[in-house]
N, C-alpha and C positions, 0 to 999 in steps of 0.2 A: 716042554719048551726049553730049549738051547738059551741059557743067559749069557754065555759068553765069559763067565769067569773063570777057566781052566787058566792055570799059570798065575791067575792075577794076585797082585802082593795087595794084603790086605792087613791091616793096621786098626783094632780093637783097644779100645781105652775103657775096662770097666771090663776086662772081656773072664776075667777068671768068676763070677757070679752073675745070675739072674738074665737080665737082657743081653748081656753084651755075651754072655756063655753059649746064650741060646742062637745068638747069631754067630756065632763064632762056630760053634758048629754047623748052621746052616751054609756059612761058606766055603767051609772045608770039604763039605757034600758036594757044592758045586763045583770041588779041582782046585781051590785059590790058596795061594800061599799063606798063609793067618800067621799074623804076629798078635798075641794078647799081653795086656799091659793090665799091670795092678799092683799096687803099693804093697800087696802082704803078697808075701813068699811062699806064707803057706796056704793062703788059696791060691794062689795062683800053679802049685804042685798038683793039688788036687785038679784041677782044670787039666791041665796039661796031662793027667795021667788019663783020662776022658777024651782027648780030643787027640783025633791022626796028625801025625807030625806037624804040629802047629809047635808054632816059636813063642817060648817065652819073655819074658821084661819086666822088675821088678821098677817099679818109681810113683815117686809121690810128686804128683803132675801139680798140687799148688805151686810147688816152686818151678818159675819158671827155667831155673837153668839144666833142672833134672828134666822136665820137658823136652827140651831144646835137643840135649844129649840123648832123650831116648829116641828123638827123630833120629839124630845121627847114626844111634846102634842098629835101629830097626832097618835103616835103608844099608847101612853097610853089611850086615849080615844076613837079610833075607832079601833085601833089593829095592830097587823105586817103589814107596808107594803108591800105587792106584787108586786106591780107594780107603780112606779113611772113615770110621764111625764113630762117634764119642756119644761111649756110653757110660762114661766115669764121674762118679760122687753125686752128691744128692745130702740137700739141706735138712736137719733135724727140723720138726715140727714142734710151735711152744704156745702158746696162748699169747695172745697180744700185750699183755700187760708183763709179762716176762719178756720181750725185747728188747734188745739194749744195742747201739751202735756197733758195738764189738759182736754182738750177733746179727745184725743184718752183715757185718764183714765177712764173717765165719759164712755165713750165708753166702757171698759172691762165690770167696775163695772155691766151696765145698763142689760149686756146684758150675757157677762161671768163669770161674778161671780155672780150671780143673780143663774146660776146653779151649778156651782163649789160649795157655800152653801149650798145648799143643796145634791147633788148629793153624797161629799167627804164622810160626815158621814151615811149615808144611803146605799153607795151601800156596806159599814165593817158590817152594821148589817146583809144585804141582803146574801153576803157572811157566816158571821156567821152560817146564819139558813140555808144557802144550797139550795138558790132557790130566784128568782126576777127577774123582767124586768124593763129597763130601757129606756126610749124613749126620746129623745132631737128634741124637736123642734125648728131649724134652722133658715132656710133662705137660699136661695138660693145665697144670696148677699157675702156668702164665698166661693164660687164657682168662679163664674163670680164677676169680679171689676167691679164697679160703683166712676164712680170720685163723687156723692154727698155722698156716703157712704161706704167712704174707714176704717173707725171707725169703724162701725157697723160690717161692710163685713169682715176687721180683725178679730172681735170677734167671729164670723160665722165660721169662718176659723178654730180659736184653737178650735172651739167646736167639729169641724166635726175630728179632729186628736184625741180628747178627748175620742171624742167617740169608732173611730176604736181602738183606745188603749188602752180605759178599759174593751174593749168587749175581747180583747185577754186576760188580765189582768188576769180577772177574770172569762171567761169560763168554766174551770175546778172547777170554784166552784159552777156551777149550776147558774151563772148570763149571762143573754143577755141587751145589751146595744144595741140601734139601734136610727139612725139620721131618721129625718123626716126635707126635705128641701121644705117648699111650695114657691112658686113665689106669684104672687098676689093675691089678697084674700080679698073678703069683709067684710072688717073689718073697725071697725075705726080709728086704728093703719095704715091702707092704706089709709081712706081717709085723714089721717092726712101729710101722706109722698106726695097723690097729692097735696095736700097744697102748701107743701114744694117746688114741681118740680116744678110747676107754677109762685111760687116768681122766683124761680131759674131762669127758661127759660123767664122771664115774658111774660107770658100768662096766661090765666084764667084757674080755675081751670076745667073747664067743657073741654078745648081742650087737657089741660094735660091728662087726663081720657082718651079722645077719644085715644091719640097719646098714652098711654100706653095700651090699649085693641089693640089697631091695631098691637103692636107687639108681640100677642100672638096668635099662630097660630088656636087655639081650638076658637080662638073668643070670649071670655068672661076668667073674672078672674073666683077665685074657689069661692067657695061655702066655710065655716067653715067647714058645716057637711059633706062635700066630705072630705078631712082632717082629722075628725076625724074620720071618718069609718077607715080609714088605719091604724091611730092610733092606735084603739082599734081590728083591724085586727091582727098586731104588736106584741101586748101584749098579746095575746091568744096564745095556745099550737097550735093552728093551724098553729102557726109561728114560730115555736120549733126551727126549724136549723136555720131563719134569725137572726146573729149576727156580729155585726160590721158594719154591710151595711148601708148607709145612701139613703134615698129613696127622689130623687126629683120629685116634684109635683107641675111644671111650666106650665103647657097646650102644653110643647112641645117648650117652648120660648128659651129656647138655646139650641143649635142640638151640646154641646160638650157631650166626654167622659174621666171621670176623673176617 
């Protein structure tokens, strides 16, 4: 199937590790110009040294002025954005009683304004020229509550209303905005959170693993490049009318509908 992204400028936030890598090179496979962004230089080398002539960008997308400026560098040196996907930062996990106003912040910054920076000024240019896709990579943890990641899962939350409201927003100007919620995922962003669940429940991390694959019914977590194919499914004309919808990608792990 022809998706139609040869040539297209594509614009990765998160894109030097895990999901955003794995999609980053799914659109490079299909022809499109990738620009990856990420706050460490040295992954983000590493990345670059992996992926065909994909564009790099160091910045720390909390602040929004470095944001702002990496729209500016990305479109001046590699071109109009088309298609953007933020798949940058992600909230620590703590026990409820370790929360503190200053950490549910940490929590927006890390995880919601990490996109909101970039997202605000990019989808007024996108609009301008009459045409762009927009893809937010989630998490399911705004969905469904988690008492170790009610932070995170907050941020999750304004994202997925974010999204269904600026896909309405700005429809009529030729933009689609669309949520991507994965469940677990190997990454090291996951094995970092079984880390985490293991201190929490104390046990090791090898039974945390087990006890979290065992509540998934598909039997194993995802794959990146499962993810990204949907991804870049997504932001192809082949997915012309999905807008607003946020698409979860848990192996079936929570049987709600929202």
């Amino acid at each position: 199937m022809d998706l139609g992204l040869t040539g297209k400028v594509v614009l990765i936030t998160g894109g030097s590790k895990g999901i955003g890598l794995a999609c980053a090179g799914a659109f490079a496979a299909e022809g499109a110009r990738v620009a990856i962004c990420s706050r460490d230089q040295a992954n983000l080398d590493r990345a670059l040294a992996d992926l065909n002539q994909a564009f790099g960008f160091a910045a720390d997308l909390v602040d929004p002025e470095a944001a702002a400026a990496l729209v500016q560098a990305v479109e001046s040196r590699v071109g109009p954005v088309d298609v953007l996907v933020n798949s940058a930062g992600a909230a620590g996990r703590m026990a409820p009683d370790d929360l503190t106003p200053q950490a549910w912040r940490t929590a927006m910054d890390a995880k919601y304004f990490t996109t909101i920076n970039v997202l605000d000024p990019l989808v007024k240019r996108m609009a301008a020229r009459g045409h762009g896709v927009i893809i937010n990579v989630i998490g399911v943890g705004g969905k469904v509550a988690s008492p170790a990641h009610l932070a995170g899962g907050a941020a999750n939350a304004a994202l997925m209303l974010v999204t269904a409201g600026l896909a309405t927003a700005y429809a009529a100007r030729g933009i689609r905005v669309v949520g991507v919620s994965p469940g677990m995922t190997e990454t090291g962003r996951v094995a970092g959170r079984i880390q985490t669940d293991a201190r929490l429940q104390g046990i090791s991390p090898e039974e945390a693993r087990a006890r979290a694959v065992a509540r998934i019914p598909m039997g194993r977590m995802a794959a990146p490049e499962e993810i990204a194919r949907a991804v870049v499914f997504l932001a192809s004309g082949q997915a012309s009318y999905v807008n607003g919808a946020i698409l979860t990608m848990d192996g079936a792990q929570n049987a709600v509908v929202l």
